[in-house]
Each structure stands twice: as structure tokens, then as C-alpha cells.
C-alpha positions in Angstrom: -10.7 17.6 25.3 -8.7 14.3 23.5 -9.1 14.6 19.7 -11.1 10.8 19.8 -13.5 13.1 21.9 -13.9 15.8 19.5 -14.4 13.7 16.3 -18.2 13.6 14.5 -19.8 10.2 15.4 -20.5 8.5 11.7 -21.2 4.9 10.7 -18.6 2.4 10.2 -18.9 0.2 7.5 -18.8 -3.4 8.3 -17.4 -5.7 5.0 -14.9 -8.3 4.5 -11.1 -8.1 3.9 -7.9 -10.3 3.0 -6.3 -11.9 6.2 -3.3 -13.9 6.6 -5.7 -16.3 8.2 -8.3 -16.3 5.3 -5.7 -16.8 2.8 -4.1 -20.0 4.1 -7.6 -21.7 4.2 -8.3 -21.4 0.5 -6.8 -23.0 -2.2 -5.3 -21.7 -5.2 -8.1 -22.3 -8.0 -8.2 -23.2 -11.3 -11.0 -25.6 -12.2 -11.6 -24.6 -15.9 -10.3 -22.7 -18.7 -11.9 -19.5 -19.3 -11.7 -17.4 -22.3 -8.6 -15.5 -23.2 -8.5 -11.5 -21.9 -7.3 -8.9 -24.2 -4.1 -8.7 -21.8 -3.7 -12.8 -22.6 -3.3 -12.1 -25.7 -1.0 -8.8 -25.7 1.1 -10.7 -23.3 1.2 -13.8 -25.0 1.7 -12.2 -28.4 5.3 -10.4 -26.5 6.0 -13.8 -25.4 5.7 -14.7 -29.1 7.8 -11.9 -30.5 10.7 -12.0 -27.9 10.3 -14.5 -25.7 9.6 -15.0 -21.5 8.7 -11.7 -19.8 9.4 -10.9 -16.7 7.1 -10.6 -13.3 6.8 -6.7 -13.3 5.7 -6.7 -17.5 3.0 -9.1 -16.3 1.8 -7.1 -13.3 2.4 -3.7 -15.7 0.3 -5.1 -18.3 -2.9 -6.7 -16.0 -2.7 -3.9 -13.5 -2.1 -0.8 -15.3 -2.3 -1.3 -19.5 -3.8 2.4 -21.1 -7.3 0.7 -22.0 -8.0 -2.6 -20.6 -5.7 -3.1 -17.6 -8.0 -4.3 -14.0 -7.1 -0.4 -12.4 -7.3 1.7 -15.8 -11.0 -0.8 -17.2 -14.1 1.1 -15.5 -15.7 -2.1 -16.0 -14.2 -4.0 -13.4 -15.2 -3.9 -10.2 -12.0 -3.1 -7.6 -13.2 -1.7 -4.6 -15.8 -2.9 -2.0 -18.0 -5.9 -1.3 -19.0 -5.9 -5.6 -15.3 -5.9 -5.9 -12.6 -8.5 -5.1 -11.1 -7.1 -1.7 -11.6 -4.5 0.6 -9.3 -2.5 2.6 -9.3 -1.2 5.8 -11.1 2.4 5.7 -14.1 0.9 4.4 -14.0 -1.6 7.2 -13.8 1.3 10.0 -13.9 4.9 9.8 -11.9 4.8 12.5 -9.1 3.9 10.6 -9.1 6.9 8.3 -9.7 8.9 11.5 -6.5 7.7 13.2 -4.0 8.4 10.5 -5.2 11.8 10.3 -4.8 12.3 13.6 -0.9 10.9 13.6 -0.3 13.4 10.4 -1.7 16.1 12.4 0.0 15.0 15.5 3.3 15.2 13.4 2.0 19.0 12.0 1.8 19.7 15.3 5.3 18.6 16.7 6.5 20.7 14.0 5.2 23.9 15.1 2.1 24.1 13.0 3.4 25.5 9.7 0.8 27.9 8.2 0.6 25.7 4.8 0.1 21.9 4.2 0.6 19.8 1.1 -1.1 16.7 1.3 -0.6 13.6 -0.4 -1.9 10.3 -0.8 -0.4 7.3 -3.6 -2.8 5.0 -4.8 -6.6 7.3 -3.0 -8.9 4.4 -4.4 -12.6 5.0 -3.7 -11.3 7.6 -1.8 -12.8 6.7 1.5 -9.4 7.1 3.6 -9.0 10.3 2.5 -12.2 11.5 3.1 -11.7 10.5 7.1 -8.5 12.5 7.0 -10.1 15.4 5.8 -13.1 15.6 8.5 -10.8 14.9 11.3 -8.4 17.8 10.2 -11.3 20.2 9.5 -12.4 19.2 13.4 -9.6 19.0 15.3 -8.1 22.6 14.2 -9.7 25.2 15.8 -8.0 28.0 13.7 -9.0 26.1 10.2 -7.6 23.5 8.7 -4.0 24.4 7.3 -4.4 22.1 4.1 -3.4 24.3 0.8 -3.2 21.6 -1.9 -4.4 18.3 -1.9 -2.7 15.7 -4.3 -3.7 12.4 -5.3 -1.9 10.1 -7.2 -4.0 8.1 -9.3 -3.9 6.6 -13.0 -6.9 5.8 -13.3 -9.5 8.5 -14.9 -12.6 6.5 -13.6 -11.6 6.5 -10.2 -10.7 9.9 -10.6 -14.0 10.7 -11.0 -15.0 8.6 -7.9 -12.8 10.3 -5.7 -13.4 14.2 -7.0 -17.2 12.9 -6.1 -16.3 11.7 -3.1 -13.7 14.8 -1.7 -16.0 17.5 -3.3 -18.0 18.3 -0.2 -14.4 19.3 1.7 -13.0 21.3 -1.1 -16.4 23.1 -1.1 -16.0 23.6 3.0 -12.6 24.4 3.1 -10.8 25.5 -0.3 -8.4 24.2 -0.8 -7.1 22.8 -4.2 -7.4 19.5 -5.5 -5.1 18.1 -7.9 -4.5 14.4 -9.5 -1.0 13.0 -10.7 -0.3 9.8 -13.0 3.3 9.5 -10.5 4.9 10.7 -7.5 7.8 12.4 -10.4 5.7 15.2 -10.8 6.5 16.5 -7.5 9.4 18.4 -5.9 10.3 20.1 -2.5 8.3 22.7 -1.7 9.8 25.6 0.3 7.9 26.9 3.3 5.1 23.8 2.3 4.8 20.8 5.3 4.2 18.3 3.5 1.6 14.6 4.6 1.9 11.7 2.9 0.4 8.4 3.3 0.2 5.2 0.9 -2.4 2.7 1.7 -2.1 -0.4 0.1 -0.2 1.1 -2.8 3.4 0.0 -2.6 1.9 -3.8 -2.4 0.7 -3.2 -6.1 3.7 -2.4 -7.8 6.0 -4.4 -10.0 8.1 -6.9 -8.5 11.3 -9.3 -10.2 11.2 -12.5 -9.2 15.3 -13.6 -8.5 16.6 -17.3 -8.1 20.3 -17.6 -6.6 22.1 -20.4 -8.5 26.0 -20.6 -8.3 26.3 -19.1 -11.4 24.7 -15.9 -9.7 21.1 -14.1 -10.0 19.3 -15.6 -12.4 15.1 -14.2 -13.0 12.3 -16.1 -12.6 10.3 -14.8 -16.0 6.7 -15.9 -17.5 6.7 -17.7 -20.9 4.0 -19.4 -22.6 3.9 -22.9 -23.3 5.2 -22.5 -26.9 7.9 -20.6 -25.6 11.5 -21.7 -25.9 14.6 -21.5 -24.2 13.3 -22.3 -20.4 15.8 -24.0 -18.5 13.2 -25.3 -15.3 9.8 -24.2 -14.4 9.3 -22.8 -10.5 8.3 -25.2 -8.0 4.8 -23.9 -8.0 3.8 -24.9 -11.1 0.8 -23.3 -12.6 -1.9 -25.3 -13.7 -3.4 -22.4 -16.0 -2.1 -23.9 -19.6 -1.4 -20.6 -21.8 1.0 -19.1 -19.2 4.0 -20.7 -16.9 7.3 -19.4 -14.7 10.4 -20.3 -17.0 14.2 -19.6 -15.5 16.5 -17.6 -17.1 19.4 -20.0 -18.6 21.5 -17.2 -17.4 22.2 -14.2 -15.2 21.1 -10.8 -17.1 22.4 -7.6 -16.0 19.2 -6.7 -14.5 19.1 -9.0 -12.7 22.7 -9.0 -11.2 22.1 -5.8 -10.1 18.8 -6.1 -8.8 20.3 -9.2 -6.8 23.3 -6.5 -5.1 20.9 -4.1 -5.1 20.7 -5.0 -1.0 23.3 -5.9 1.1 21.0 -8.6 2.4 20.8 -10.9 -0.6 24.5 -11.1 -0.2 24.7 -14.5 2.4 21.3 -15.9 1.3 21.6 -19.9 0.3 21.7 -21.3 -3.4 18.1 -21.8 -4.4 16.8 -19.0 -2.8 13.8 -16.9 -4.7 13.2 -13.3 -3.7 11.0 -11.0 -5.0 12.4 -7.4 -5.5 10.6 -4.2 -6.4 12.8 -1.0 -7.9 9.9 0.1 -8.3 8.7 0.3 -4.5 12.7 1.6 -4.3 12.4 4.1 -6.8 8.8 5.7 -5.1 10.5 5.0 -1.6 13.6 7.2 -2.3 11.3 9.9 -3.9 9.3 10.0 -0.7 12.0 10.8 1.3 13.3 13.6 -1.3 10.2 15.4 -0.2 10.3 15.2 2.8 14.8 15.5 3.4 16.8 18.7 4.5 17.8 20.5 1.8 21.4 21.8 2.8 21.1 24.8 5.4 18.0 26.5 3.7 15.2 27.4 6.9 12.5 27.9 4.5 11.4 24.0 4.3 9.3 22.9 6.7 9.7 18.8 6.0 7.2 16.6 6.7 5.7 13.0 7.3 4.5 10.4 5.7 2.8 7.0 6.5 3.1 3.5 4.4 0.3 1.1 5.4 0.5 -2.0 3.5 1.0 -6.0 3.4 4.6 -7.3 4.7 7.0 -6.8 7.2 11.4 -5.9 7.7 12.1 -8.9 5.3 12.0 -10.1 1.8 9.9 -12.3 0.4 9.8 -15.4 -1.9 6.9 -16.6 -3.1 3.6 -14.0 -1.7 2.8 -12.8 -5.1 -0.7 -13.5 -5.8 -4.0 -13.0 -7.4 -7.8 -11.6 -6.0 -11.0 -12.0 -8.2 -14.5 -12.2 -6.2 -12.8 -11.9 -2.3 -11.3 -15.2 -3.2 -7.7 -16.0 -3.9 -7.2 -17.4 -7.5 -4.0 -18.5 -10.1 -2.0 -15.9 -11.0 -1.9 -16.6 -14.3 -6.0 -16.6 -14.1 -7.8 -13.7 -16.1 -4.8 -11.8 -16.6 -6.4 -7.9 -16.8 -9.6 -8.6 -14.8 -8.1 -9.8 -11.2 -5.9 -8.3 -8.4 -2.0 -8.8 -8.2 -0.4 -7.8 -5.7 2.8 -8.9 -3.6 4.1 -8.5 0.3 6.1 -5.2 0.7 9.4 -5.4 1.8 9.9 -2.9 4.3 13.6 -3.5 5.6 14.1 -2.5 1.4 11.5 1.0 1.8 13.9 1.9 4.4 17.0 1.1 2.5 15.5 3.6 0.1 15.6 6.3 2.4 18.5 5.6 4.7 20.8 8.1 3.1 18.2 11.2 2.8 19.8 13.9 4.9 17.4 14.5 8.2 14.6 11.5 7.0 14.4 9.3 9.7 11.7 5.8 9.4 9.6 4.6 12.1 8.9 1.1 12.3 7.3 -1.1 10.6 4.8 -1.4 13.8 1.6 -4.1 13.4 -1.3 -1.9 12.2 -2.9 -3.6 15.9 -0.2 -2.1 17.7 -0.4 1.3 15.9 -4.2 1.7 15.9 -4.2 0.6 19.5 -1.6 3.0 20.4 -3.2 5.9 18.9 -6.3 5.5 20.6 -8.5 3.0 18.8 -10.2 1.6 22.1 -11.3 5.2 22.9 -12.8 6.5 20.2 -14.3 2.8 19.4 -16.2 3.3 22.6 -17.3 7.0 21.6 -18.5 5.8 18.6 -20.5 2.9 20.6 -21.8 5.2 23.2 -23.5 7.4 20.6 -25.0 4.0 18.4 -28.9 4.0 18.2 -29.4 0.2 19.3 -27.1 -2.7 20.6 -26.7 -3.8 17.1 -24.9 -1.4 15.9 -23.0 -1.1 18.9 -21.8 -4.8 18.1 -21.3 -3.4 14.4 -18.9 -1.0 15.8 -16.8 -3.3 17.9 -16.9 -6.5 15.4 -15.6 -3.4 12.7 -12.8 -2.6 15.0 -11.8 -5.8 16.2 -11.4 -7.1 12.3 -8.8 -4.2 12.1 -6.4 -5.3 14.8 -7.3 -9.0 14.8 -3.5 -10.1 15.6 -4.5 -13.5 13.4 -5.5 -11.2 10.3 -5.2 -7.9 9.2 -3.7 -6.6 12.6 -0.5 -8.4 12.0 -0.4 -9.0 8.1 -0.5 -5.0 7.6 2.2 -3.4 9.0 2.8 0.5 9.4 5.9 2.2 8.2 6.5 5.9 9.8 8.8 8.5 8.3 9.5 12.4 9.6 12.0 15.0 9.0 12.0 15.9 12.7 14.6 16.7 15.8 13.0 13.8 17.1 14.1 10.3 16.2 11.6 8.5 18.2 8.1 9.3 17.4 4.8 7.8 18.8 3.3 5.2 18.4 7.0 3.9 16.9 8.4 2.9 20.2 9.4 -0.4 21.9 7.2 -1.6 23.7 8.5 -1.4 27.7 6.0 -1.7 29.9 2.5 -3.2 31.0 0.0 -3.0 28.6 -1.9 -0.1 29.5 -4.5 0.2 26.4 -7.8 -1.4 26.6 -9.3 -4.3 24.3 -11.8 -3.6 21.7 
């Protein structure tokens, strides 16, 4: 029997989400001043003390400040259609069902080591996970192997959310539950497989903004308009009057090194802009440390992980933006009570954790192509057979079909794989050959 087969038939849930498609058919927004945030005025009164900030201050500050940043703030809404986006396990469970079934796939492949770590970055309402969990409790005949479960997550409100959520599994199976502020507080684990997978987490980190003059690297940083020193303004100016992009009269050492920090910012043109995350870098590099050889010891069992996020192999320029009500808005708009977020550079991930004795990355691959690849078409129709009426048969398949819609989310989110495995090619990471053989949704 095919684990799509052998999976529980549950609703989907039908919303909305943020496609490539959607976003170039809005406008950036700004039509009136609204009042000034708590974060406005913390940033504005460092921009007052010593001058422009940079990019990954800003995104710091609105994302993540102790008391009033738009994660940490119980009072704004993040997550679902009362929020201002929605991701891809609430669309489908299907989804959630999926990447469990690659993590076990890769348990599997391994030999099926008696004890599992798992770990996810960034859990949110903690829908994805819960799909992980039900498909490992159903597809292992013996028990599930999961020891510890780990979820790294800031926030203490959506801690709560998510220990509601998961507390039906940990009652069923037992296994411990544990929540982190960062991926630091880890280390490898003798004798411990260890899963991994960060959904739309990397995309949320903080990013420098870089522009290449002759004189070298120079950043991109955020001043107010009382600010001093700014040698030019960005081409996209902002038309938000307390906050604007200001250039950097002159390279920094940050931002020298952050400009060699890959060898391919090396050849690009005068004038380019990048934006660079060592923070993505940093969290990257630590991944594979969990998951890497450690010299000739036979005790550690590696591991897997999967990165599912906005991007692609490339850097980026200009994707940084803002999310407040499922619509796109200025950046500078609401600072501490809207979404930032940025494209993740993959080609960079991977530059992370080139290096990491026996770590070897997969991909990226088009979430279309993964989801396909892994059976999507299958269990869609399972799911269909089962529905009560022809509506929510057409639930099911509209659900599905937003998920690898190759002019939305099925080619914006891409799918970065990474093992410590004999193997260095590992499905669904494989070049694509022959005939398509999988069924449309």
C-alpha cells in the first residue's frame, strides 16, 4: 500500500496566498498618513541619535522588537484569512502531508534509526507541523520514531498557539516538546537522526541592502527626513514622509565584507543593488552543523532537512517588501504592525553549507515540481474520492491547484533539499529526463 493511500482523509482549507502573479497586479500604496507606531518612533529616535540605520535594524525592530514588534505583539493578526498572508499548509493539507512523507522517506533511506529529533524554524500557527506529525504517526507501523520535537519560535503568543495546536500528538505519542528563541541552542546529537524543515522562515530574516559604486560596496541604509549625511536616495523612492533609503557616502567595513562575502558579487556591473542576508548565512551554516559528519565517529546518524521559501539560485535587488490586510503596501508603512519579508537567495543557503563534511543540497526544485513529484496528483484524488459532495471535491482540487500554479506560488516558492547521505542524488531533486509521467491536478 503507497503511503498517499494510507494517509486519514481530512479537509483542506481553501484561503488565499501571495503569488508572483498577484503581486505584480497591485500597486505599492500609500494614500494617507497614518499615525506613528511605537517602532516609528524607536526607529526614528536611533535615526536621531546616530544617524541612517541599516535594512536588517529596520526589519529587526518591526519584525521582532521584545514588546511591540508585528511577530512578538499578540495583537496583530499574522496568520490566516484575519491576518495579512497565508501560507501554504493552510491552503492544503496536503502540503504538510508531503514533506512528512520526504523526511520520512529520508529516515527511511537511512536505515530507520531508533530516535528522531525533529525540528522546525519559524512553526507559525503550527498547522504544517501538525500534518507532519499525523502522517508519521500513520505511515510507521512500529510507532512513530519521534523523541523530541523542537520548535523554534520567539514569539510567546504563538507559542501558546502551537502547544494548543500539537497537544493532541504529544498526548498520542510522547514524545517531548520543546521551544527555542534560535537555532544556537542546538548541537549534534549522537545516535539522534535529526528532520528539519523551514517554511517561510529564511524569507523573514534581516537582509543589507549593497550598492556597487567604483569606489566599492557602499549600503543602502534608512534615514529620516531630518537626517543628514545622505549622498542620493534609491531609485524607488518612498512616498511615506517620516522614513526614506539614504546611500552610504562611503564603503563601511560591513559592508566590504558582506559585498566578498560571495564569489558572485565579484563581476557584477557598477550600480548594481543586492540584497544579502548573514543572517540566512549564519542559520544556513548551522543547519548543516547538525546535520555534517563529525570526523570518523559511527554513533551520528545525520539527517535532512527541507527549506521552503520565496526565491530561487540568485540574488536579488530590489524584492524586499511589505504585507498588511493580503495586500502589498510601502515598506516604510506601519513600521511594527505589517509583514517584511525579502526573496531568499538560495545559490547563498548553499554557499553556506558547501564546506560541511558529508552535507550535500538538493535543488532548489519549484514547490510544483516537488509536490508533483512526490505524489500530489494521488493523494489529491484520494482525498476527492472520499469528499461528501462535488463541492468539496472542487474545494480539493482548486486547493491543490493554487499550490503548484506554475504562474503563482508553484514557481515563486522554491524547495531547497539537504541530507547527510551515501547518496548524492535524492528524489524528487533530479533533472528532469524524461516524458512527463505525473498526472494534472
Amino acid at each position: 500500500m503507497s503511503f498517499c493511500s494510507r494517509l486519514p482523509r481530512v479537509a483542506v482549507h481553501p484561503t488565499r496566498f501571495r503569488s508572483s502573479k498577484w503581486l505584480q497586479s497591485h500597486r505599492l500604496s500609500s494614500t494617507s498618513v497614518p499615525q506613528m507606531t511605537r517602532v516609528e518612533k524607536i526607529i526614528l529616535d536611533n535615526i536621531k541619535a546616530t544617524g541612517p540605520i541599516p535594512f536588517s535594524t529596520y526589519m529587526q525592530l518591526c519584525l521582532t522588537h521584545h514588546s511591540d514588534g508585528y511577530y512578538t505583539n499578540p495583537s496583530n493578526p499574522v496568520f490566516g484569512t484575519r491576518g495579512d498572508f497565508i501560507t501554504s499548509p493552510e491552503i492544503s493539507q496536503v502540503f504538510g502531508e508531503l514533506v512528512g512523507i520526504w523526511l520520512l522517506s529520508q529516515w527511511v533511506s537511512a536505515g530507520r534509526p531508533s530516535a528522531v529529533r525533529l525540528i522546525e524554524l519559524g512553526p507559525g500557527l503550527g498547522t504544517l507541523m501538525d500534518d507532519v506529525l499525523r502522517v508519521m504517526s500513520q505511515l510507521t507501523s512500529s510507532g512513530s520514531p519521534l523523541k523530541h520535537l523542537h520548535l523554534v519560535e520567539s514569539s510567546s503568543a504563538m507559542r501558546s498557539i502551537q502547544e494548543q495546536k500539537l497537544r493532541p500528538h504529544v498526548q498520542k505519542s510522547g514524545f517531548q516538546v520543546s521551544w527555542h528563541n534560535t537555532l544556537e541552542e542546538f548541537s549534534p546529537s549522537p545516535g539522534v537522526f535529526t528532520m528539519l524543515v523551514a517554511h517561510e522562515f529564511f524569507d523573514a530574516l534581516p537582509i543589507h541592502v549593497l550598492q556597487k559604486k567604483e569606489t566599492g560596496w557602499h549600503e543602502v541604509m534608512i534615514g529620516s527626513h531630518d537626517s543628514v549625511r545622505p549622498t542620493s536616495v534609491s531609485p524607488t523612492e518612498s512616498s511615506y514622509p517620516r522614513l526614506r533609503r539614504v546611500l552610504s557616502p562611503e564603503p563601511s567595513a560591513a559592508s566590504t565584507l558582506l559585498g566578498l562575502s560571495s564569489p558572485r558579487f565579484k563581476n557584477l556591473p557598477a550600480d548594481s543593488t543586492i540584497e544579502v542576508s548573514p543572517s540566512s548565512f549564519k542559520v544556513a551554516h548551522r543547519i548543516g552543523q547538525l546535520l555534517a559528519s563529525q570526523g570518523e565517529s559511527t554513533s551520528v546518524q545525520g539527517g535532512c532537512a527541507l527549506i521552503i521559501d520565496y526565491g530561487d539560485d540568485k540574488v536579488y535587488g530590489d524584492s524586499f517588501r511589505a504585507f498588511k490586510n493580503h495586500k502589498i503596501i510601502d515598506v516604510f508603512d506601519s513600521p511594527g504592525e505589517c509583514d517584511l519579508t525579502a526573496n531568499v537567495d538560495f545559490a547563498y543557503i548553499k554557499e553556506a553549507i558547501r564546506d560541511l563534511p558529508g552535507v550535500h543540497t538538493h535543488g532548489p526544485l519549484s514547490q510544483a515540481d516537488f509536490l508533483e513529484r512526490m505524489g500530489l496528483t494521488l493523494r489529491v484524488a484520494a482525498l476527492a474520492r472520499a469528499a461528501p459532495s462535488e463541492e468539496r471535491r472542487g474545494t480539493i482540487r482548486d486547493a491543490a491547484r493554487r499550490l503548484v500554479d506554475r504562474t503563482g506560488m508553484g514557481s515563486q516558492y522554491q524547495v531547497l533539499g539537504i541530507t547527510n547521505a551515501a547518496e548524492q542524488v535524492t528524489w524528487p531533486f533530479v533533472k528532469a529526463t524524461e516524458p512527463e509521467v505525473i498526472g494534472k491536478v
